[in-house]
C-alpha positions in Angstrom: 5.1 28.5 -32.2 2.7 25.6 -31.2 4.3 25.6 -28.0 3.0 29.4 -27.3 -0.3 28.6 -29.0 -0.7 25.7 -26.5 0.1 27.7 -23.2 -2.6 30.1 -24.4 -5.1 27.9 -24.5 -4.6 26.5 -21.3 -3.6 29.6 -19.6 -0.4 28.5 -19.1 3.3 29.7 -19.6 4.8 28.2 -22.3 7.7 26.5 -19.6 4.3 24.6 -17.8 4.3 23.5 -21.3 7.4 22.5 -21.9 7.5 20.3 -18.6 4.1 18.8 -19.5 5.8 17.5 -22.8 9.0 16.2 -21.0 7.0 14.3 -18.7 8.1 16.2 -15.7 6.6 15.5 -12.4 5.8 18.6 -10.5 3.4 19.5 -12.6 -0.6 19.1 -11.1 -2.1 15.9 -12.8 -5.3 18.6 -14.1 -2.8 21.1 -15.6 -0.6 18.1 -17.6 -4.3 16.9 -18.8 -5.6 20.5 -19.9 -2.0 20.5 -21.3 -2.2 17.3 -23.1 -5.6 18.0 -24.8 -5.3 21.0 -25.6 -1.8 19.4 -27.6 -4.2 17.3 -29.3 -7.0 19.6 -30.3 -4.4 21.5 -32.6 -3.2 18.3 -33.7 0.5 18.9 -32.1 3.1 17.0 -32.1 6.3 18.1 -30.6 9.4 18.0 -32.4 12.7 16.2 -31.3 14.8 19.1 -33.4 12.6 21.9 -31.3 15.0 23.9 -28.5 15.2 23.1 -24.5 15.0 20.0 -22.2 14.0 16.6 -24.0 13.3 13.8 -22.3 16.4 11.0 -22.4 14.1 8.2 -24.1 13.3 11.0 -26.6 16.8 11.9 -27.3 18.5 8.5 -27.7 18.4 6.1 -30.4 16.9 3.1 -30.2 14.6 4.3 -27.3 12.0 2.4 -25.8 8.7 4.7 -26.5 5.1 3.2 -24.9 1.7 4.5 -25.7 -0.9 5.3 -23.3 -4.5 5.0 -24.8 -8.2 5.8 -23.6 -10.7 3.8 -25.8 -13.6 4.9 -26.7 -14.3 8.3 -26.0 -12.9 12.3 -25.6 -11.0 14.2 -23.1 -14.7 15.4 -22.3 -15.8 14.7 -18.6 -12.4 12.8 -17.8 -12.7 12.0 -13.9 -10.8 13.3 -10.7 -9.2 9.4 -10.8 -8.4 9.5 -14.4 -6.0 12.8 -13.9 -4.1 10.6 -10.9 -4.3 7.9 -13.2 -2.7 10.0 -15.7 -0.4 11.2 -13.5 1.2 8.0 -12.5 1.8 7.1 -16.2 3.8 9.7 -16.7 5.6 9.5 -13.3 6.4 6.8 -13.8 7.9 6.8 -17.7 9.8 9.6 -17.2 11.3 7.8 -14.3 12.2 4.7 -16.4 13.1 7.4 -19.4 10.9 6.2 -21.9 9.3 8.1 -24.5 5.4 8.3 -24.0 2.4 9.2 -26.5 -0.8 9.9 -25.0 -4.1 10.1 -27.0 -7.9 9.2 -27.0 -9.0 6.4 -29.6 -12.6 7.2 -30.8 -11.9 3.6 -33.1 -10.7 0.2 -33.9 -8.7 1.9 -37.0 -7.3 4.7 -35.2 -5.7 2.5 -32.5 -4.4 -0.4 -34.9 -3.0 2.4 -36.7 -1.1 3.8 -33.5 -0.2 0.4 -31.8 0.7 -1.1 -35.5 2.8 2.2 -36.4 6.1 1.2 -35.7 7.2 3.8 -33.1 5.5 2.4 -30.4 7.1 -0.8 -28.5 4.2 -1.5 -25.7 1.2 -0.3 -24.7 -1.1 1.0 -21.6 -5.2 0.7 -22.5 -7.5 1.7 -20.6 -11.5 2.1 -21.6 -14.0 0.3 -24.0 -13.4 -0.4 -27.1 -14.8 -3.3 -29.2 -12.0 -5.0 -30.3 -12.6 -7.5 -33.8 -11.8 -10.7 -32.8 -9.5 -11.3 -36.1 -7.5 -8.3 -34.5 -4.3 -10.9 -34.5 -1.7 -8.1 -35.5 -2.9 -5.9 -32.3 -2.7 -8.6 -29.9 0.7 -8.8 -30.7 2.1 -6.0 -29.7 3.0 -6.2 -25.9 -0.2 -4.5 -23.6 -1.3 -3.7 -20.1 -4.9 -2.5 -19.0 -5.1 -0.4 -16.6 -8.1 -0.7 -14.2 -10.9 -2.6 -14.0 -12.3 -1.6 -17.7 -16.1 -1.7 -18.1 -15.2 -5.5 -20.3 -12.7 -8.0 -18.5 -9.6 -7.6 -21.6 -9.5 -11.0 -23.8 -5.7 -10.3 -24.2 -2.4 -8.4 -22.2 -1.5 -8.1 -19.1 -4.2 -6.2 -16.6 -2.8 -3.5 -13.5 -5.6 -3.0 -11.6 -8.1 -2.4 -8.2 -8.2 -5.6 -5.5 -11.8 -5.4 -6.4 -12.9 -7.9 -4.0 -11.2 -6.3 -1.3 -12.8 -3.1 -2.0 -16.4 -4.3 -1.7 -15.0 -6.2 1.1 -13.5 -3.2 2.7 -16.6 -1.5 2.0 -19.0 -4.3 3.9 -16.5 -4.5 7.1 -16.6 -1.1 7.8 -20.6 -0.6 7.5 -20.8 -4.1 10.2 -18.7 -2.5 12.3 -20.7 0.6 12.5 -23.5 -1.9 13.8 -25.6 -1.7 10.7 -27.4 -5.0 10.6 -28.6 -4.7 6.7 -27.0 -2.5 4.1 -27.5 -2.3 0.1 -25.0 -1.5 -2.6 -26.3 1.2 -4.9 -25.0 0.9 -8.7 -26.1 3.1 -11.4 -24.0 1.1 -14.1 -24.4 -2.3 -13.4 -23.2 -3.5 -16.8 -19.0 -2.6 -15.9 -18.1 -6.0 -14.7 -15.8 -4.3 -12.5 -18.6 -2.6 -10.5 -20.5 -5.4 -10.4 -17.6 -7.3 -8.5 -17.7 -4.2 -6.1 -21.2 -5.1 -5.0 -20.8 -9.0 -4.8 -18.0 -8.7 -2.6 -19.7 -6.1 -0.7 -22.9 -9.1 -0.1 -21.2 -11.5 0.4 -19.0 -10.3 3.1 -22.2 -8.4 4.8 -23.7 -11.3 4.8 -21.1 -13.5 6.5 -20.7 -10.5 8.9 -24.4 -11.3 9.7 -25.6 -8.5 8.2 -28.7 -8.5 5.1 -27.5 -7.2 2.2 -28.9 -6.3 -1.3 -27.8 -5.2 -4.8 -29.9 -2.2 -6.2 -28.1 -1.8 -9.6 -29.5 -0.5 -13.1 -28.0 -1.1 -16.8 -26.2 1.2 -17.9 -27.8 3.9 -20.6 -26.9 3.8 -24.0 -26.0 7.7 -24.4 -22.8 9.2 -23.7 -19.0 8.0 -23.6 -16.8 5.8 -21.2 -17.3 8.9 -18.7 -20.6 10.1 -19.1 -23.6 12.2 -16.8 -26.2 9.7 -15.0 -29.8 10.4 -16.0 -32.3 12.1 -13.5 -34.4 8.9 -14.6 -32.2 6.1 -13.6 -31.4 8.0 -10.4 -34.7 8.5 -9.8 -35.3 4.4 -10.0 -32.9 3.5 -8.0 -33.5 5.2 -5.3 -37.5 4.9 -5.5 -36.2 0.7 -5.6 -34.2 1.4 -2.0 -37.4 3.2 -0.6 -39.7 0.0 -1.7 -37.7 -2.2 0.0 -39.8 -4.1 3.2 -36.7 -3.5 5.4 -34.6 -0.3 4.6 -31.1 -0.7 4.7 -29.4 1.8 7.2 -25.5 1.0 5.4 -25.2 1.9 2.3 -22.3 1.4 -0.2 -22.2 3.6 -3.7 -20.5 1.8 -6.6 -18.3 5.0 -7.0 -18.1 8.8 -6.2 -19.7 10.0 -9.3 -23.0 8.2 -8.8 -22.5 9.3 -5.2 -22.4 12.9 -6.1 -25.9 12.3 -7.7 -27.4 9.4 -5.8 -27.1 10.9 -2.3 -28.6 14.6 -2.6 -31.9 12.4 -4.6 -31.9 9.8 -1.3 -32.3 13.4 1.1 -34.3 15.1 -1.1 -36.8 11.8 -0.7 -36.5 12.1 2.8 -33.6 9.7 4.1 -31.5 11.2 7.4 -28.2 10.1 6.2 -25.4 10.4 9.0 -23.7 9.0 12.0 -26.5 7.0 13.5 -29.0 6.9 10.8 -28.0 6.1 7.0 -24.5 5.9 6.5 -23.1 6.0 3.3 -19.8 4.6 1.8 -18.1 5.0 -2.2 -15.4 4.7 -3.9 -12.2 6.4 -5.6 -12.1 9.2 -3.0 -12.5 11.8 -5.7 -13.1 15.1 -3.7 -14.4 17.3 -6.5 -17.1 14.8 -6.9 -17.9 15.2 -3.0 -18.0 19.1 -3.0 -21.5 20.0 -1.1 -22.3 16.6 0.3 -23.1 16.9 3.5 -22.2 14.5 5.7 -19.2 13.3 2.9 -19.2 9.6 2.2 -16.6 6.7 3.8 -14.3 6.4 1.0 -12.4 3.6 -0.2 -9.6 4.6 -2.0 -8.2 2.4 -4.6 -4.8 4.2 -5.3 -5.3 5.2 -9.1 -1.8 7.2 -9.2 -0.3 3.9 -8.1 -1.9 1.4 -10.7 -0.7 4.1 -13.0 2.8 3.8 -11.9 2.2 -0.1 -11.2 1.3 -0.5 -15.0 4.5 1.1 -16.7 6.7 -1.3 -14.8 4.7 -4.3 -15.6 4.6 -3.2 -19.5 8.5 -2.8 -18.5 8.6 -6.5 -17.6 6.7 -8.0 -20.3 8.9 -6.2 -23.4 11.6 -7.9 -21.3 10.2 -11.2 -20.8 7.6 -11.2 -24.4 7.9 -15.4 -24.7 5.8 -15.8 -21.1 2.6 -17.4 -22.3 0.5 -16.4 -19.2 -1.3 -13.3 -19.1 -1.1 -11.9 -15.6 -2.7 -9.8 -12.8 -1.4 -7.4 -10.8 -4.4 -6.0 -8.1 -3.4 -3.1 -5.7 -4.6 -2.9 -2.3 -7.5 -0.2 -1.5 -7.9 1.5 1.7 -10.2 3.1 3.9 -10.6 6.9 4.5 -13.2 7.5 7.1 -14.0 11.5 5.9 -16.5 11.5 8.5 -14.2 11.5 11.2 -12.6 14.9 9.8 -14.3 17.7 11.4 -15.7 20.4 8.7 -14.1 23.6 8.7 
C-alpha cells in the first residue's frame, strides 16, 4: 500500500499520512513537506476509491480543485519560509474545501500539461520559470503568484510581501538605533524582489539622514530557485563593505539565508557586530537559518503562512469574478521582531 510505503519513508505513521493527503491542519508544515515529496518521489497519487477521511472538495462532484506549483526546481533545499508558505496553502484550501495538487515543475511542458489538464480550475505559482511568450492557452487559466518571484509575473494576479515597507521597516529601525550610515548587503541582486528590499531600505536611510549604500552581487548561474551561496561571492561582498572609506555600522541582509553566511565571513574578517557596534538586520525570520549566530539578527518578518493563506482566497475571487480585466496586487504587511531584545538561554 503506497500509503504504508510513504509513512516509511518519512518516518511516519501511515495516519500522519493520511492527514497530510486530506489537507489537515495540525500537522507541522516540515512533516506535510517530507510528506508531500516523498508522495512524489514514488510517483503517488492517492486514490478517491482508497478507504478513510477524504477531503469534501475531493468527494463531491463538480469540485473546485486548485494547483499549487514551484517552477523551476526540486523539493531539494526548500526554505524554513517555503514550509510556512506551504503551510498556508493548504490551510487555507482545506478550509474553503477545495481539492489541492502540489508538485514541482522542472519545465514549460510539464506545467502546460498540469495547468492545461482539465482537472485543475486555478492556480497558485510560485518560482522561475521562463514562460514562452506565445503561451496563450496557459495565461488563460485563472493564476495567482505568490511572493515576490525572482521575475515580476507578465500575467495573474500576484499575493505577495509590502516590499517597500520591508526595506522601509528595515531602514527605520537601524536610524533609530542612532546609526548614522548603514549598507544593505545582497548576494542575489538579480531577484527584482530583493532588489526593491535594498532601494527602500536607501532611500528611507537617507531621508532619516542617515548614508546608505547597496553592496549587491549577480546572482550565480549554478543551482536552482533555492540554492547554496558561493564562498566566492561571499567573500566579495564583504571584502566590498571593508573597502568602503566610511564603514557602515547598520547593516541590513537581503534575507536570512545570505545572513546565515554573510555574518560569520563579516566576524571572521574582524567586524564587532552587536549592540553598540555593527548591528545587523534580515529578513523572513527563518530560525533554522539563524542557529549559531551570535548576536541573532533584527528580523523582519514578512508573514509567509499568511500570503499563503491570502493567495487561495484571492484565486477564490478571481474563478468568481474571471471577466475583471485588471490584474491585481495584494501586499501584506511585514513586521519587526527585535531577537536581540530576547535574552539567550
Amino acid at each position: 500500500m503506497s500509503i504504508t510505503r510513504v509513512a516509511k519513508i518519512v518516518g511516519v505513521s501511515s495516519s500522519t499520512v493520511s492527514r497530510v493527503i486530506n489537507n489537515h491542519p495540525r500537522v507541522a508544515p516540515s512533516t506535510a513537506l517530507s510528506v508531500r515529496q516523498a508522495m512524489e518521489s514514488i510517483g503517488y497519487t492517492p486514490s478517491d476509491r482508497r478507504p478513510g477521511p477524504k477531503p469534501a472538495a475531493r468527494t463531491q462532484v463538480g469540485a473546485t480543485n486548485i494547483g499549487f506549483f514551484v517552477l523551476g526546481t526540486t523539493q531539494r533545499r526548500a526554505t524554513p519560509a517555503f514550509e510556512s508558505l506551504l503551510h498556508g496553502v493548504s490551510v487555507a484550501a482545506e478550509r474553503h474545501k477545495l481539492g489541492l495538487t502540489f508538485k514541482h515543475v522542472r519545465d514549460f511542458q510539464d506545467l502546460t500539461d498540469r495547468m492545461l489538464g482539465g482537472r485543475i480550475n486555478g492556480v497558485l505559482l510560485h518560482g522561475a520559470l521562463p514562460i514562452p511568450p506565445n503561451a496563450a492557452d496557459i495565461r488563460r487559466v485563472p493564476t495567482v503568484w505568490l511572493m515576490g518571484n525572482r521575475n515580476r509575473p507578465e500575467w495573474g494576479d500576484q499575493v505577495m510581501p509590502n516590499h517597500y515597507e520591508v526595506g522601509n521597516l528595515a531602514a527605520k529601525h537601524l536610524v533609530r538605533r542612532g546609526h548614522k550610515s548603514v549598507a544593505f548587503l545582497n548576494l542575489d541582486g538579480g531577484h527584482w524582489a530583493l532588489h526593491l528590499y535594498g532601494h527602500a531600505f536607501c532611500t528611507t536611510a537617507r531621508h532619516g539622514g542617515a548614508e546608505a549604500v547597496a553592496i549587491e552581487s549577480e546572482r550565480e548561474l549554478a543551482g536552482g530557485y533555492w540554492h547554496e551561496y558561493s564562498a566566492a561571492s561571499v567573500e566579495a561582498v564583504v571584502q566590498r563593505y571593508l573597502a568602503l572609506p566610511t564603514r557602515p555600522t547598520g547593516l541590513y541582509v537581503a534575507d536570512d539565508m545570505q545572513v546565515a553566511v554573510l555574518q560569520p565571513a563579516l566576524q571572521r574578517a574582524g567586524v564587532n557586530i552587536g549592540p553598540g557596534e555593527v548591528e545587523v538586520v534580515s529578513t523572513n525570520n527563518e530560525q533554522p537559518y539563524l542557529m549559531g549566530l551570535s548576536p541573532k539578527p533584527t528580523e523582519i518578518d514578512i508573514r509567509v503562512e499568511s500570503i499563503g493563506h491570502r493567495g487561495v482566497e484571492q484565486l477564490l475571487w478571481r474563478l468568481a469574478h474571471s471577466s475583471v480585466e485588471e490584474h491585481l496586487t495584494t501586499m501584506i504587511e511585514p513586521f519587526v521582531v527585535d531577537l536581540t531584545a530576547v535574552p539567550a538561554l
